[in-house]
C-alpha positions in Angstrom: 0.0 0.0 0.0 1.5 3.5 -1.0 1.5 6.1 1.4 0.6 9.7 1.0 1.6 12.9 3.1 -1.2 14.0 5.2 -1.7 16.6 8.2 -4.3 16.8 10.9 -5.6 20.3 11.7 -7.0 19.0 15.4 -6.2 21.5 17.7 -4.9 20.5 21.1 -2.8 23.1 22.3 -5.9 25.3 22.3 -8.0 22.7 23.4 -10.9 22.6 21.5 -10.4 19.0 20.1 -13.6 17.0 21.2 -15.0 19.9 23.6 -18.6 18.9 22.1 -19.0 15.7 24.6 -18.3 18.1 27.4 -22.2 17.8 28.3 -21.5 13.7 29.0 -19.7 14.7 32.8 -21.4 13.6 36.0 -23.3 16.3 37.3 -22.6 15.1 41.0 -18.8 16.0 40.2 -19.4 19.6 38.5 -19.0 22.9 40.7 -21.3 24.6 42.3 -22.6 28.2 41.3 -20.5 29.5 44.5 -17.2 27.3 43.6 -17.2 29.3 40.1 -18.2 32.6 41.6 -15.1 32.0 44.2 -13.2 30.9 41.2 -13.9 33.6 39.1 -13.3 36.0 41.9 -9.8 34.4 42.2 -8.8 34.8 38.6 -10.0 38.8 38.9 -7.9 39.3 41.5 -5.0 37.9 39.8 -5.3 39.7 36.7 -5.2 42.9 38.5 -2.5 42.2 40.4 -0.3 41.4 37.3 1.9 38.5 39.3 3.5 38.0 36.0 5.9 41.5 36.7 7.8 40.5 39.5 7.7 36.2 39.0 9.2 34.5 36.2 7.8 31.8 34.2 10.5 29.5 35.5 10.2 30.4 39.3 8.3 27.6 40.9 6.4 27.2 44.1 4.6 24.8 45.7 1.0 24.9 47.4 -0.6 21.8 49.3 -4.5 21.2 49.0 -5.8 21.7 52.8 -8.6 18.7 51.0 -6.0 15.9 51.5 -2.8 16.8 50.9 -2.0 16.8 47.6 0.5 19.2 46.7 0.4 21.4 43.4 3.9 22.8 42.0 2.8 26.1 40.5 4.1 28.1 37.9 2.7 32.2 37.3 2.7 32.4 33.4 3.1 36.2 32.0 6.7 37.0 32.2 7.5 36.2 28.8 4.3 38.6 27.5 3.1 35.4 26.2 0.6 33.6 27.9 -0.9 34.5 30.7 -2.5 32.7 34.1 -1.3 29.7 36.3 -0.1 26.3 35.9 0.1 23.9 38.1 1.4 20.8 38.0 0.1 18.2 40.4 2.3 15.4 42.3 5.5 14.3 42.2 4.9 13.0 38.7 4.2 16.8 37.9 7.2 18.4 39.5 9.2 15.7 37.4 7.7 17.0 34.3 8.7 20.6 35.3 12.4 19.9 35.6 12.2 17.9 32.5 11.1 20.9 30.2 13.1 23.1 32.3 16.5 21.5 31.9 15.3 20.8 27.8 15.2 17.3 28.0 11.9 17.5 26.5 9.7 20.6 24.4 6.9 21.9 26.8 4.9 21.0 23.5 5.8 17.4 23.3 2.6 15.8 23.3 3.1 12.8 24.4 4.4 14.0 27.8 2.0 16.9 28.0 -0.9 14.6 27.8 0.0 11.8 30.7 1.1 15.0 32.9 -1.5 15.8 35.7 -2.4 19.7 35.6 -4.6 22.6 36.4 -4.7 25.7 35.0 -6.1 28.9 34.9 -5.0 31.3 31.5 -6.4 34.5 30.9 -7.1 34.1 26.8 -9.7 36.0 24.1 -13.5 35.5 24.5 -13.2 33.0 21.3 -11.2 30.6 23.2 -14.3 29.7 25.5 -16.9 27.4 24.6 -20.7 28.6 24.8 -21.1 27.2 28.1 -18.1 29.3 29.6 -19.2 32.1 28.2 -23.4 31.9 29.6 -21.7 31.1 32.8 -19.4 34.0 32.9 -23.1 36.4 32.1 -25.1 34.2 35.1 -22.4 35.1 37.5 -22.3 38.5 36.4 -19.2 39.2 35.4 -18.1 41.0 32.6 -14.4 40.7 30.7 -13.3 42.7 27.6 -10.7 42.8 25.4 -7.7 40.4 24.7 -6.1 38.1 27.7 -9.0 39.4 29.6 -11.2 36.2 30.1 -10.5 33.5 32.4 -10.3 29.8 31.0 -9.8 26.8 32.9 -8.9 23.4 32.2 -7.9 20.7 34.0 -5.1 17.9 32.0 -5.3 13.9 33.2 -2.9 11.7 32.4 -4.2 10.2 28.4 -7.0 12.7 28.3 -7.8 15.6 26.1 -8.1 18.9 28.5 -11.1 18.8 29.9 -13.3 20.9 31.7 -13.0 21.2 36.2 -14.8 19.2 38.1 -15.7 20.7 41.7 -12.5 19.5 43.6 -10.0 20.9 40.9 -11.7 24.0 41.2 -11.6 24.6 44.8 -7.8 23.7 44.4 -6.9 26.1 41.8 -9.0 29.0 43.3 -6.7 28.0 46.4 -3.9 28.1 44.6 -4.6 31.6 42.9 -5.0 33.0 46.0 -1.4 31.5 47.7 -0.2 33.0 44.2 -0.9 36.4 45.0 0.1 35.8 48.4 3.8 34.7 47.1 4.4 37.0 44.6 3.4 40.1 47.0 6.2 38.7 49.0 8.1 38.3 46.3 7.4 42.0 45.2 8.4 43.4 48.6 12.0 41.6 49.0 10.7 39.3 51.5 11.3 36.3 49.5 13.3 35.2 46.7 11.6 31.5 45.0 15.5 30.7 43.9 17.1 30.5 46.9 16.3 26.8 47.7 17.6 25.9 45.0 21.2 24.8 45.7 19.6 22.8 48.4 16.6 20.9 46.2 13.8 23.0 47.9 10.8 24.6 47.0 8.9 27.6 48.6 5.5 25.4 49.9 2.4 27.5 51.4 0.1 24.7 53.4 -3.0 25.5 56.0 -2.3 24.3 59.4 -3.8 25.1 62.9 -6.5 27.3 60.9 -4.1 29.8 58.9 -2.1 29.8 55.9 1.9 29.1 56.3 4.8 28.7 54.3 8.1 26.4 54.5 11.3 25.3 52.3 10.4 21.7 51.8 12.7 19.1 49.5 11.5 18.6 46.2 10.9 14.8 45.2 13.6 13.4 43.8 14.7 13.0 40.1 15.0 9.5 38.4 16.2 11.4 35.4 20.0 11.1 36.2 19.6 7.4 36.6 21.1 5.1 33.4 18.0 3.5 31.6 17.8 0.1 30.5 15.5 -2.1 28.5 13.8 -4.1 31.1 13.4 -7.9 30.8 10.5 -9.8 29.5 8.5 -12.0 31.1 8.5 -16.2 31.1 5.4 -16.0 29.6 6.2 -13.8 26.6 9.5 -15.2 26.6 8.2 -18.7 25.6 5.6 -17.0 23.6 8.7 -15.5 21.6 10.7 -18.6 21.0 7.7 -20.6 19.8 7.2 -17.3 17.4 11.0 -17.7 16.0 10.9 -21.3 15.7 7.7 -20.9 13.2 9.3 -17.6 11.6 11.2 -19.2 9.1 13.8 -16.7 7.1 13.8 -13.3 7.9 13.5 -10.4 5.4 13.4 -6.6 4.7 13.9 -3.9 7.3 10.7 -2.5 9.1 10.2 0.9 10.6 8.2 1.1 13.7 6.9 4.0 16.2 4.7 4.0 19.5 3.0 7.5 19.2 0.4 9.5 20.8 -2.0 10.7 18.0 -4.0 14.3 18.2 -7.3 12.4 17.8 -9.7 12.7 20.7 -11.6 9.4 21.1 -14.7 9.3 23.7 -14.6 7.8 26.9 -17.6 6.7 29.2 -16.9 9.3 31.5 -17.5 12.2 28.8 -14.1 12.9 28.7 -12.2 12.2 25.6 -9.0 10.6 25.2 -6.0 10.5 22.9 -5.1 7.0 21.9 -1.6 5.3 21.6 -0.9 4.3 17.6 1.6 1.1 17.1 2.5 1.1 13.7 5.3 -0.6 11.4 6.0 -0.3 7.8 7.9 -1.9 5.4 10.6 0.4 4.6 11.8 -0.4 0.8 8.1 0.0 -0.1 6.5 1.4 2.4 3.6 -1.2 2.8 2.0 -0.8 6.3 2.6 -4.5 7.8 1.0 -3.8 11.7 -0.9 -1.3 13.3 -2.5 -1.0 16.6 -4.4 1.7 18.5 -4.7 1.9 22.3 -6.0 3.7 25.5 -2.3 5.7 26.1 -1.9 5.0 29.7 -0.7 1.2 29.0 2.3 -0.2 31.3 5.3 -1.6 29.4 4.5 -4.9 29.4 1.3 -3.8 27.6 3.3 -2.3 25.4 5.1 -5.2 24.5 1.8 -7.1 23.9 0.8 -5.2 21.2 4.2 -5.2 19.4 4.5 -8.9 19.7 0.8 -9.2 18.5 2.1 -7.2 15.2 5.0 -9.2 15.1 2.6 -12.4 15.0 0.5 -11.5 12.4 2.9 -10.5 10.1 3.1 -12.7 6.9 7.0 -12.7 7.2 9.4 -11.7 10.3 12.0 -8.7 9.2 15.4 -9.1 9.8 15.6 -5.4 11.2 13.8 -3.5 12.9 14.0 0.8 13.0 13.0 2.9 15.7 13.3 6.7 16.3 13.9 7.1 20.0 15.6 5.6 22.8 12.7 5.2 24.8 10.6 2.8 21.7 13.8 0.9 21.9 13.5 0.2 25.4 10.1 -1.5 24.7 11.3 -3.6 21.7 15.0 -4.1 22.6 13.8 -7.3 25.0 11.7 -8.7 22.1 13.9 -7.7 19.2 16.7 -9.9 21.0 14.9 -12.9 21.6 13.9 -13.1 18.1 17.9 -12.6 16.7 16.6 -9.5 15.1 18.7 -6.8 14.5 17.3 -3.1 16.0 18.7 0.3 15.9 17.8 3.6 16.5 17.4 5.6 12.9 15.2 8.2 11.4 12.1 6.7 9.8 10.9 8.6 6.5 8.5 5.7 5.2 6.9 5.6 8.6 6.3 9.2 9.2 4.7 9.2 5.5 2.2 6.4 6.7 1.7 8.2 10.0 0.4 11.5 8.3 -2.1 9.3 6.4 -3.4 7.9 9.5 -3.7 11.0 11.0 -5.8 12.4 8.2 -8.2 9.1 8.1 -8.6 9.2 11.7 -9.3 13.2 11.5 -12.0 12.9 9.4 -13.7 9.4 10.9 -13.5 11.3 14.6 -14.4 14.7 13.3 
């Protein structure tokens, strides 16, 4: 099968893909008409106070939900004149992510990562950016917003789903967090506190509640597995002997495939109204750029899983290939153990037949989910 160039217009960064299944959420979760009014309230407050002019975009902080302790490591956006509003990253899993794009190991528009990132956020964006519903809400409560970065959008990111709307406990949390915001960057303002100067020590500024007030402490941020060497991890008995039975029915080997695991910008509904963006396994055939395997998957599968669906490729292919080309380190992780049990050989290359047949599934998809 020839492949053809393709491109996918979906729109995730400003997070309308899929926004029209936004009425499928369970009521019982959904904030109440004070928790928006609060919220709303917040966001004001923060616009006003322009945070933005005396915290970076890279200064982080850290405040812990007084609704069970889960802590939030907050970024004020603004500084770059860009984008405007707070972010915050929630968990350890979420401060991981920060240090990630901030030492450039990976873009902050990597989508893969962005999506399986846990998040909150509050951005002050035009009036088209909103959705109908935002906007009737925003004229209940009776507030009124004009002109551009003026109007407050919120969102909140789970790990595999498109950016969805708050539900009430995420927005008690961020109109929390606002708050502690404007309570950090005042001190920041007036030279009582400087967000850099636990770094050398690994800490970040935290504001909890305790004993019926708000406080604040240096606290040690959790630690990084990113300095840690990384290697393919073995396979299990199971798929081990599941392997050997494979290579001893393979036969020859021939041709070299290409093969990627890839998060695709197509939201696919979930039962809980909230779309997700599925995994894609694919291989081709790279002299001729047939398309020999390809998979889609919920995106929050463990590596084992992974493996699965790469053997299960591997098993329904007519003919086993005596290579095998992936682009990064981390696919190679996954096939490395599999690769080796089957004597084929596997390195890490670019992959122009793939990326060919990957546009054209993006456009099908596009269109079928549109």
């Amino acid at each position: 099968m020839a492949c053809k160039k393709g491109s996918v217009s979906t729109n995730i960064g400003g997070v309308r893909v899929g926004d029209r299944a936004a009425r499928c959420g369970n009521i019982m979760n959904q904030p109440g008409k004070s928790d928006w009014a609060t919220l709303y309230q917040a966001a004001i407050m923060f616009k006003e106070a322009a945070p933005w002019n005396c915290v970076g975009n890279e200064e982080l902080f850290a405040v812990e939900n007084p609704d069970g302790g889960e802590v939030g490591y907050c970024s004020i956006l603004g500084s770059a004149g860009e984008e405007f509003g707070l972010g915050m990253l929630v968990g350890e899993d979420g401060y991981q992510r920060y240090i990630r794009v901030i030492e450039g190991k990976v873009e902050p528009e990597n989508l893969e990562e962005s999506i399986m990132a846990r998040a909150i956020s509050m951005l002050l964006v035009n009036r088209d950016v909103l959705q109908k519903e935002e906007r009737e809400l925003i004229r209940s409560l009776g507030f009124r917003f004009r002109g551009r970065n003026a109007w407050p959008f919120f969102r909140s990111q789970r790990p595999g789903y498109v950016p969805w709307f708050l539900e009430r406990g995420e927005a008690v949390f961020l109109g929390t967090a606002i708050q502690q915001a404007l309570v950090v960057a005042d001190e920041v303002r007036s030279g009582e506190l400087d967000l850099s100067e636990g770094e050398p020590k690994n800490l970040v500024l935290t504001r909890y509640y305790h004993g019926g007030k708000w406080d604040k402490e240096w606290r040690k941020t959790p630690i990084s597995s990113q300095g840690q060497e990384t290697h393919a991890e073995n396979i299990d008995p199971v798929k081990e002997a599941e392997l050997h039975l494979l290579h001893c029915q393979a036969g020859e080997y021939s041709g070299v495939w290409e093969l990627d695991i890839f998060v695709l910008p197509v939201p696919i509904a979930s039962k809980s109204g909230r779309p997700f963006l599925p995994s894609g396994f694919l291989a081709v055939e790279r002299r001729c750029g047939l398309i020999v395997g390809a998979n889609l998957t919920k995106p929050w599968l463990t590596l084992s899983e992974k493996q699965d669906e790469v053997i299960r490729i591997l098993r329904k292919a007519n003919q086993l290939p005596h290579e095998i080309r992936v682009k990064s380190d981390k696919v190679r992780q996954i096939v490395e153990p599999i690769t080796s049990i089957l004597g084929i050989k596997l390195r890490i290359a670019s992959l122009a037949m793939l990326e060919q047949a990957k546009a054209s599934l993006y456009e099908h998809l596009s269109g079928r989910y549109a």
